[in-house]
C-alpha positions as CSV (number, residue, x, y, z in Angstrom):
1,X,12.9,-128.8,54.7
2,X,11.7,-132.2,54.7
3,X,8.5,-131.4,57.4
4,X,7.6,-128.3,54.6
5,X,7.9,-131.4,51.9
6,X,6.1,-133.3,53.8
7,X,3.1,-130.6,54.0
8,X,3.4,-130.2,50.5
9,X,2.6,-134.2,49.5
10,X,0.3,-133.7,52.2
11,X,-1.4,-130.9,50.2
12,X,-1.4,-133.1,46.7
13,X,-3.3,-135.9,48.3
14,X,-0.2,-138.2,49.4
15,X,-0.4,-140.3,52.3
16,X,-0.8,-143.4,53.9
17,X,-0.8,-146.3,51.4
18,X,0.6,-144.4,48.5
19,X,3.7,-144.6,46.6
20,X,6.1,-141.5,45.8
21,X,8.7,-142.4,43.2
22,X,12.0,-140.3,43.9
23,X,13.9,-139.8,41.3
24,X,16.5,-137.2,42.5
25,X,20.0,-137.9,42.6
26,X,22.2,-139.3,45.6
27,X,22.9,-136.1,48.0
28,X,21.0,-133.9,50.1
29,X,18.1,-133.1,48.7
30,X,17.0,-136.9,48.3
31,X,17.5,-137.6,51.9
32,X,14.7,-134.6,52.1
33,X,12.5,-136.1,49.4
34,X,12.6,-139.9,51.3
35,X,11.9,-138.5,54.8
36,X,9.1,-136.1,53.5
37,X,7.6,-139.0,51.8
38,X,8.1,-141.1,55.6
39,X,6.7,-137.9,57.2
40,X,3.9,-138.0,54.9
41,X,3.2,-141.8,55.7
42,X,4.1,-142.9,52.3
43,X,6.3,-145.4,50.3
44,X,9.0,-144.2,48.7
45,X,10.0,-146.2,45.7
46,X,13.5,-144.9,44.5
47,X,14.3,-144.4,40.8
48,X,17.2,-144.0,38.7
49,X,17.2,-142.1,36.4
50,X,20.2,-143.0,34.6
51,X,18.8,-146.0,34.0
52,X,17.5,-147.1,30.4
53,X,14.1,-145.2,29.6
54,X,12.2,-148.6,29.2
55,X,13.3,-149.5,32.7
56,X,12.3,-146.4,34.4
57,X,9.0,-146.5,32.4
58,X,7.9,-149.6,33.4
59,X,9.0,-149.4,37.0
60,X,7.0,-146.3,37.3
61,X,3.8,-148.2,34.8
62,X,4.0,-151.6,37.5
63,X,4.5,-149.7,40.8
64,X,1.9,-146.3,39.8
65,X,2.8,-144.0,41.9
66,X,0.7,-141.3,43.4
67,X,3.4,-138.7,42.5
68,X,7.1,-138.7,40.8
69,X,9.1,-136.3,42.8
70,X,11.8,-134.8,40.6
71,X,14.1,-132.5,41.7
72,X,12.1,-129.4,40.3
73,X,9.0,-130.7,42.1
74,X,10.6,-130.8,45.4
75,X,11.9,-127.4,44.7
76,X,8.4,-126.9,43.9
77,X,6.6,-128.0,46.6
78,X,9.2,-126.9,49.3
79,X,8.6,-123.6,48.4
80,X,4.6,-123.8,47.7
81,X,3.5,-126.1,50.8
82,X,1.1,-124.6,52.7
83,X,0.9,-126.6,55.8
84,X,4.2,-128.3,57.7
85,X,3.3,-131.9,58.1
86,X,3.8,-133.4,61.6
87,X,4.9,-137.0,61.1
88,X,2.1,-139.1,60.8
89,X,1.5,-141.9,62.6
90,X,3.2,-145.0,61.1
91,X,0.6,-148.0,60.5
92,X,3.7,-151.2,61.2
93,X,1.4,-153.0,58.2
94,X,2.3,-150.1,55.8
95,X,4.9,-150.0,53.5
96,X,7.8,-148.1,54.2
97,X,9.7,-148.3,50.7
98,X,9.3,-149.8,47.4
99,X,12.2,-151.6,45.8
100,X,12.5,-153.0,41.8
101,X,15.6,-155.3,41.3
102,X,17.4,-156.5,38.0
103,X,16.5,-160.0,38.7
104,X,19.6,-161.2,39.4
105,X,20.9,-162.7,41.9
């Protein structure tokens, strides 16, 4: 699932340098969405969605990512991707994941 994922990022544009934002709930289907964004070569930045509106909307405004993968769209592009992606090759100076904190410590 995740390599067909993968291919369908791949397909969008998404790659190396570029941040997904995954906003799918704890379970299967997000460990799919955060390895097809890996396999794709980008950043996942992880969202919650149960968090205030303001919040999620200026996470996603500060970090702009290339795509926000709900879980429709990965339904959507799981079934739609036309290539499988191999993994690509990881740059070590790239970003693996994105990460917002409260502020707190």
């Amino acid at each position: 699932r995740a390599s067909a994922v993968a291919g369908g990022l791949r397909d969008r544009g998404v790659g190396p340098d570029d941040i997904v934002a995954v906003t799918i709930p704890r379970g299967a289907d997000m460990v799919v969405a955060v390895v097809a964004v890996l396999v794709a070569g980008a950043a996942y930045l992880p969202v919650d969605s149960t968090q205030p509106p303001d919040r999620v909307a200026a996470v996603l405004a500060d970090a702009a990512p290339a795509l926000v993968l709900t879980p429709g769209e990965l339904r959507a592009l799981e079934t739609a991707a036309v290539s499988v992606a191999p993994m690509a090759d990881p740059d070590p100076a790239s970003a693996a994941y994105v990460i917002y904190t409260s502020g707190s410590t």
